[in-house]
Residue frames as qw, qx, qy, qz and C-alpha x, y, z in Angstrom:
[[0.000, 0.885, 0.466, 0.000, 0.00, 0.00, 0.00],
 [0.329, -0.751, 0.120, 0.561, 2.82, 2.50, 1.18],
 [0.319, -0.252, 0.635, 0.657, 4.19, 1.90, -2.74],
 [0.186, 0.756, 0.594, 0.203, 0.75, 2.48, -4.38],
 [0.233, -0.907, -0.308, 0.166, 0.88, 5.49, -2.57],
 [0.410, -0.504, 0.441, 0.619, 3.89, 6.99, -3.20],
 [0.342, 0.231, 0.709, 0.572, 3.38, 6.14, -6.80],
 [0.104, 0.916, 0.363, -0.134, -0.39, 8.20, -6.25],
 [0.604, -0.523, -0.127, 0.588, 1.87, 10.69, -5.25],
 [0.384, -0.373, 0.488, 0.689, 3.90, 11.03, -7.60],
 [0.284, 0.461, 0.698, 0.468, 1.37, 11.29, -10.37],
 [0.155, -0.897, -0.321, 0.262, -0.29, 14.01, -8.14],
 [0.294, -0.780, 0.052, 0.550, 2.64, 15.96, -8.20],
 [0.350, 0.056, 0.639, 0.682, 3.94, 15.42, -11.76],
 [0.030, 0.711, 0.684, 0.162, 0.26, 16.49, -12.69],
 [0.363, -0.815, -0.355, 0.278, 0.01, 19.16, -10.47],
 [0.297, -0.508, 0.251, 0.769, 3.52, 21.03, -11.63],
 [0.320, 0.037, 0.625, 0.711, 2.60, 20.32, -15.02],
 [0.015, -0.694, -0.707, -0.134, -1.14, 21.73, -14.75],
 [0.159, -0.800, -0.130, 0.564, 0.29, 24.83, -13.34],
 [0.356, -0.423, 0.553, 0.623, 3.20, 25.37, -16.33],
 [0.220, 0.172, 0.738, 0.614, 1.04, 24.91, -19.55],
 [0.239, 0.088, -0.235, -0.938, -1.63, 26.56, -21.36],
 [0.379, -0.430, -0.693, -0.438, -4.23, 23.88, -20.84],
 [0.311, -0.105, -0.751, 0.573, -4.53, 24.54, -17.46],
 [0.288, 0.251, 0.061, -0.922, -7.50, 27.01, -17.87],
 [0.558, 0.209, -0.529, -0.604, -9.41, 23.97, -20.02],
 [0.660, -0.174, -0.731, -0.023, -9.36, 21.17, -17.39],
 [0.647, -0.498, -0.160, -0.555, -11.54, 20.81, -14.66],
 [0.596, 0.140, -0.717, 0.334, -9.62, 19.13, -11.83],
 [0.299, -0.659, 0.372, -0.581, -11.12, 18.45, -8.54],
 [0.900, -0.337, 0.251, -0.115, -10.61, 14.96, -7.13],
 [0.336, -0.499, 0.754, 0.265, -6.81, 13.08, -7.10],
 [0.700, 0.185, 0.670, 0.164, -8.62, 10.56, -9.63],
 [0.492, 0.853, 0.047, 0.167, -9.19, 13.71, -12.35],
 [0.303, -0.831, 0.423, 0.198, -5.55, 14.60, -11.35],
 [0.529, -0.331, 0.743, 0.243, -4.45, 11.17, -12.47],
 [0.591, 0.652, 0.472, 0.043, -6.41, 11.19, -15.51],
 [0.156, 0.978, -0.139, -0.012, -4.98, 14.59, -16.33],
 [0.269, -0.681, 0.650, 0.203, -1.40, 13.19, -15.83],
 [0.632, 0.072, 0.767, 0.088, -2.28, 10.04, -17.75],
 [0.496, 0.827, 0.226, 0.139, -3.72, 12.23, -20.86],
 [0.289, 0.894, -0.336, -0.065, -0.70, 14.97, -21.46],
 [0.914, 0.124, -0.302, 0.240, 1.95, 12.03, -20.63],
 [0.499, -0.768, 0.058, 0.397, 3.82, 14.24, -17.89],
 [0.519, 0.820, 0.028, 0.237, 5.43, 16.76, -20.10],
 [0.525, -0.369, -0.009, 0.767, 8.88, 18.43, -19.43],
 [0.290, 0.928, 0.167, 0.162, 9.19, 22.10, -19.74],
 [0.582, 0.109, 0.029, 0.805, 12.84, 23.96, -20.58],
 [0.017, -0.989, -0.131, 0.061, 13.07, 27.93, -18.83],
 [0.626, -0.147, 0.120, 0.756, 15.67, 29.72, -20.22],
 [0.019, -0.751, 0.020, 0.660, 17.06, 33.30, -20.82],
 [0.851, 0.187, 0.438, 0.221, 16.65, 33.66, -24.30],
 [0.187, -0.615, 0.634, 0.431, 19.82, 33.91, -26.51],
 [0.731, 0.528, -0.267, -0.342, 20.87, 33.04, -29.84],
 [0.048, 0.624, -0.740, 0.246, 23.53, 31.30, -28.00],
 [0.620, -0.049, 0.649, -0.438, 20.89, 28.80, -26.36],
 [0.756, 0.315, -0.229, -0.526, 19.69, 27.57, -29.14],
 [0.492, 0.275, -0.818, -0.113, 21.73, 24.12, -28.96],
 [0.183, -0.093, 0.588, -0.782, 20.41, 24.35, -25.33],
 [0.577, 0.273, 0.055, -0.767, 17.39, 24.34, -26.97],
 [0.514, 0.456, -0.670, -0.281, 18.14, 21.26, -29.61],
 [0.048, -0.247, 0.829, -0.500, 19.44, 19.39, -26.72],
 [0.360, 0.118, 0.690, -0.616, 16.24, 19.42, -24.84],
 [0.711, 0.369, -0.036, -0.597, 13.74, 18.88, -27.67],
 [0.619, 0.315, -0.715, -0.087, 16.05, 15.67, -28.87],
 [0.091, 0.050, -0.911, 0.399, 15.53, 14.34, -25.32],
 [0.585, 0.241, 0.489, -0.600, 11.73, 14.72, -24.64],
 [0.663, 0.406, -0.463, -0.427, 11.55, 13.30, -28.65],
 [0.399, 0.252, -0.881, 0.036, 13.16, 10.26, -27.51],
 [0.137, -0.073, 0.810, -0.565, 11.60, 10.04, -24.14],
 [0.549, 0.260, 0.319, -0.727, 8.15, 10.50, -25.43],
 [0.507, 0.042, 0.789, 0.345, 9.24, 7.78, -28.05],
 [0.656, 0.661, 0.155, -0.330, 7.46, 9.72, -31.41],
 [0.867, 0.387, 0.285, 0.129, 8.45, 9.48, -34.53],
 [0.442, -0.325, 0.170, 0.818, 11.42, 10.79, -36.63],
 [0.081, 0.478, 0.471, 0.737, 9.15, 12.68, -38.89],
 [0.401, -0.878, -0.263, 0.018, 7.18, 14.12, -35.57],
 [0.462, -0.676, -0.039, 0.572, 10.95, 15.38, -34.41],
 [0.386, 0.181, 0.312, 0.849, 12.08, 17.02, -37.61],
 [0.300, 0.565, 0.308, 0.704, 9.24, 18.59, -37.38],
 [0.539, -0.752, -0.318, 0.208, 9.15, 19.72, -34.09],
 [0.565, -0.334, 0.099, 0.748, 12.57, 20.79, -34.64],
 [0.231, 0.482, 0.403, 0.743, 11.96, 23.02, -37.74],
 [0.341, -0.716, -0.519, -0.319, 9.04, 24.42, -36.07],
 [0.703, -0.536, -0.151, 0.442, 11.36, 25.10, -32.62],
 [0.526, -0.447, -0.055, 0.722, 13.60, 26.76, -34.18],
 [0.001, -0.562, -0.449, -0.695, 11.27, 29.39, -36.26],
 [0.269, -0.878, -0.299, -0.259, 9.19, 30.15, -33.39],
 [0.632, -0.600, -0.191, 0.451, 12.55, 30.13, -30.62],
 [0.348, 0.262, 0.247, 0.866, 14.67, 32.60, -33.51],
 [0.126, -0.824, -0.335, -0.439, 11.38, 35.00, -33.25],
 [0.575, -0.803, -0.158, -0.014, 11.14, 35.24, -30.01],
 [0.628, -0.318, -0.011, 0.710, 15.12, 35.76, -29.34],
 [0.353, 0.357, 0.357, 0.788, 15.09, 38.34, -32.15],
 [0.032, 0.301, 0.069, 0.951, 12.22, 40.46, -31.37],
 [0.422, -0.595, -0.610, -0.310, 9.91, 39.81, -28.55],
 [0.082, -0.622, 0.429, -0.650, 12.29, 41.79, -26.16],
 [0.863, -0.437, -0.148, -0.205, 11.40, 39.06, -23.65],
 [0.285, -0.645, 0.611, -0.359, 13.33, 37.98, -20.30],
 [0.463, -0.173, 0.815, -0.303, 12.19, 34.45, -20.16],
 [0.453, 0.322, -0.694, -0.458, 11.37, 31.80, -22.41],
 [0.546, -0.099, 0.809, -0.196, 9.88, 28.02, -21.37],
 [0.555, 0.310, -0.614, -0.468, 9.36, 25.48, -24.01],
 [0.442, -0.216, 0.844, -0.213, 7.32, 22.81, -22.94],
 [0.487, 0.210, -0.762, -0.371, 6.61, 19.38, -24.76],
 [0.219, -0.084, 0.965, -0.117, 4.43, 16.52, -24.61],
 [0.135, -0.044, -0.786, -0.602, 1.52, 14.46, -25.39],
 [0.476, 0.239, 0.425, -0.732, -2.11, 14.89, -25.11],
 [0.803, 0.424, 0.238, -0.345, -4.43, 12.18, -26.69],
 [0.833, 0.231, 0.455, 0.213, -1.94, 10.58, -28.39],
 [0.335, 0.907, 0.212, 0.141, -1.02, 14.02, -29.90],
 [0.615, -0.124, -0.242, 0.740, 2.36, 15.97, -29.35],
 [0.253, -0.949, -0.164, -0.095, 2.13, 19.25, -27.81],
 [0.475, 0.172, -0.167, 0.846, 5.02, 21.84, -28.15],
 [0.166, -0.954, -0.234, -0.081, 3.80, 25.50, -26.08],
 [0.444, 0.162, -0.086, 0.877, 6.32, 28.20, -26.26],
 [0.306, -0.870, -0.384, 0.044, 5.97, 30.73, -23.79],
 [0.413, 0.368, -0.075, 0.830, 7.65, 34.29, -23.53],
 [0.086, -0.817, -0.467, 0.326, 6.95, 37.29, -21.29],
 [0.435, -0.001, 0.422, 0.795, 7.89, 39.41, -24.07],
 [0.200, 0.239, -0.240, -0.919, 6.14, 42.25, -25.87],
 [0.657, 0.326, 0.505, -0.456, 2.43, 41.07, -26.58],
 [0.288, 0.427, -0.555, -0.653, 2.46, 40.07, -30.09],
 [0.771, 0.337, 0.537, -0.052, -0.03, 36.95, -32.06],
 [0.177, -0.417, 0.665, 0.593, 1.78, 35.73, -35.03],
 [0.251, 0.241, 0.920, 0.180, -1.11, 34.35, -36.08],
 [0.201, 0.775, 0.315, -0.510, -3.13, 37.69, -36.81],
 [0.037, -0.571, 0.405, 0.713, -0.78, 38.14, -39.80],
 [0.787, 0.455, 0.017, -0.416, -1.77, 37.83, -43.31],
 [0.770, -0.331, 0.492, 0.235, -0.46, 35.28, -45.04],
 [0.317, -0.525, 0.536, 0.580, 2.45, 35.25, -46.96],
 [0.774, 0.552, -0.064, -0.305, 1.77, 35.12, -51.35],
 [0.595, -0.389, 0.587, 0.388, 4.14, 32.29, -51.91],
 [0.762, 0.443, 0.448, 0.148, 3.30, 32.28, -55.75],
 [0.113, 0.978, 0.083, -0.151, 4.39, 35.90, -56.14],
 [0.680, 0.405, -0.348, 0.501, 7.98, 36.63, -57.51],
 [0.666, -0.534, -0.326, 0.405, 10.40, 36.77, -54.51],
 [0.220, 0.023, -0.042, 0.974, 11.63, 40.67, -55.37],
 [0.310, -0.460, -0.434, -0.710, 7.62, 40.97, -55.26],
 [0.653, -0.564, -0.506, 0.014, 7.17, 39.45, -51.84],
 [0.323, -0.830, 0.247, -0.382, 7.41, 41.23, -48.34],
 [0.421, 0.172, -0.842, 0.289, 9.74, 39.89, -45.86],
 [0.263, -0.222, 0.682, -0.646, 8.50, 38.05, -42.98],
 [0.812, 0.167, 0.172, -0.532, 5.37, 35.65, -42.42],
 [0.663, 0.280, -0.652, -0.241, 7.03, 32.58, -44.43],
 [0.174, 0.301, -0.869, 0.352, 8.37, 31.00, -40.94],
 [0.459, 0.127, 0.590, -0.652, 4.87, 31.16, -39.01],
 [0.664, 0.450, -0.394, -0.448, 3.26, 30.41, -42.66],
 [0.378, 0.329, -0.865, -0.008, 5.58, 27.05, -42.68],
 [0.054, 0.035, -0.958, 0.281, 4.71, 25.78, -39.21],
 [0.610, 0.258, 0.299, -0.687, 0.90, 26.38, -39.61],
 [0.592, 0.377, -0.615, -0.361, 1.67, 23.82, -42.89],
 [0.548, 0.213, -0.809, 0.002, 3.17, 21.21, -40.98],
 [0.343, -0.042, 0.667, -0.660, 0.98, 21.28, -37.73],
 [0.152, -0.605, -0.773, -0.115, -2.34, 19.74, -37.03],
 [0.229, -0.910, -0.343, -0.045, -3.15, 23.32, -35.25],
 [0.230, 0.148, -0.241, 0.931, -1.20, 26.75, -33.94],
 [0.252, -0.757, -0.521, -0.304, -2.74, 28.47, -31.34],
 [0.390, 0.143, -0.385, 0.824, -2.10, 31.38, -29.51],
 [0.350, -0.893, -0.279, -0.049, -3.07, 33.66, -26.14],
 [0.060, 0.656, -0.306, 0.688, -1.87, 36.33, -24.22],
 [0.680, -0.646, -0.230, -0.259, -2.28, 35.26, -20.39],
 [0.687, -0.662, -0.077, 0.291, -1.03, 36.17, -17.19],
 [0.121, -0.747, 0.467, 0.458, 1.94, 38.63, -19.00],
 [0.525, -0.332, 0.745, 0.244, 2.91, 35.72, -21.10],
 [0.610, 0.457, -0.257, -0.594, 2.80, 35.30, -24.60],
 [0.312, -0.282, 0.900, 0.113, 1.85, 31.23, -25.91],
 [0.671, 0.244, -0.444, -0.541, 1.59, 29.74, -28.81],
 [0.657, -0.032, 0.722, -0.213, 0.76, 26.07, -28.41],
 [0.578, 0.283, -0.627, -0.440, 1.25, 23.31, -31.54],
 [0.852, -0.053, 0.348, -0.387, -0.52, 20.26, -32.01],
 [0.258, 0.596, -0.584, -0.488, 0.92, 17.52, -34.06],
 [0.810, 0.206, -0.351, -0.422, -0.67, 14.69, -35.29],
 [0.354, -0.500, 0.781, 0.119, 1.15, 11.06, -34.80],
 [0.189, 0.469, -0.614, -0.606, 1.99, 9.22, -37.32],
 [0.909, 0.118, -0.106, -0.386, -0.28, 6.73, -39.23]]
């Protein structure tokens, strides 16, 4: 019993950090240790990466997204594009969201992966822009909008909010047939 318990525990608390730290946490209803464990049993206990961000991090950044890929066992077509996708939205955000703080958490919900990048940077939805005329000749096209443009291609979803200071976008990706 004393090892059941402990184990509870430990789902509680995995649950519990991870319910504070992510963007669903405003979408799920948690009020008994069994919806706790349910809720830890549905996102797969995610891992989230805070750092100061720097163009310098970025392998920092590599690093940690090639370990939760493995841990969370997906696919190598789920991490390429995770990666692609990583390092479009982590480049923005180093470049020009003036921001102090950065967390990139990962895992899975329904079978789904789940990337949320969070900043307390300069308010900004990337997802308000128009998109990008790829047909157009490239001395015809504006710059900017291809990178957000790309990972809206290769997601199942992109979604962003503003809450608590914090700008987060949140991808969904699919898993593989």
């Amino acid at each position: 019993k004393r090892q059941m318990r402990k184990k509870h525990f430990a789902i509680l608390a995995t649950a519990a950090a991870l319910f504070a730290q992510t963007a669903l946490a405003e979408t799920v209803e948690i009020a008994t240790a069994d919806d706790w464990a349910a809720f830890a049993a549905r996102v797969n206990a995610g891992e989230t990466l805070e750092i100061q961000p720097d163009a310098k991090a970025v392998s920092r950044v590599k690093e940690f997204l090639t370990q939760q890929a493995q841990r969370l066992m997906i696919s190598d077509k789920q991490r390429k594009t995770l990666m692609v996708a990583a390092d479009e939205i982590y480049s923005n955000i180093v470049r020009y969201s003036g921001a102090k703080t950065v967390r990139i958490f990962i895992g899975k919900e329904d079978e789904k992966l789940i990337a949320v990048f969070s900043d307390d940077g300069v308010p900004y939805n990337p997802l308000m822009n128009e998109e990008p005329d790829i047909h157009a000749a490239l001395q015809d096209r504006d710059i900017g909008g291809l990178g957000i443009f790309m990972v809206r291609k290769m997601t199942e979803s992109v979604e962003y909010e503003y809450r608590d200071h914090m700008n987060r976008l949140k991808l969904t990706m699919k898993q593989d047939a």
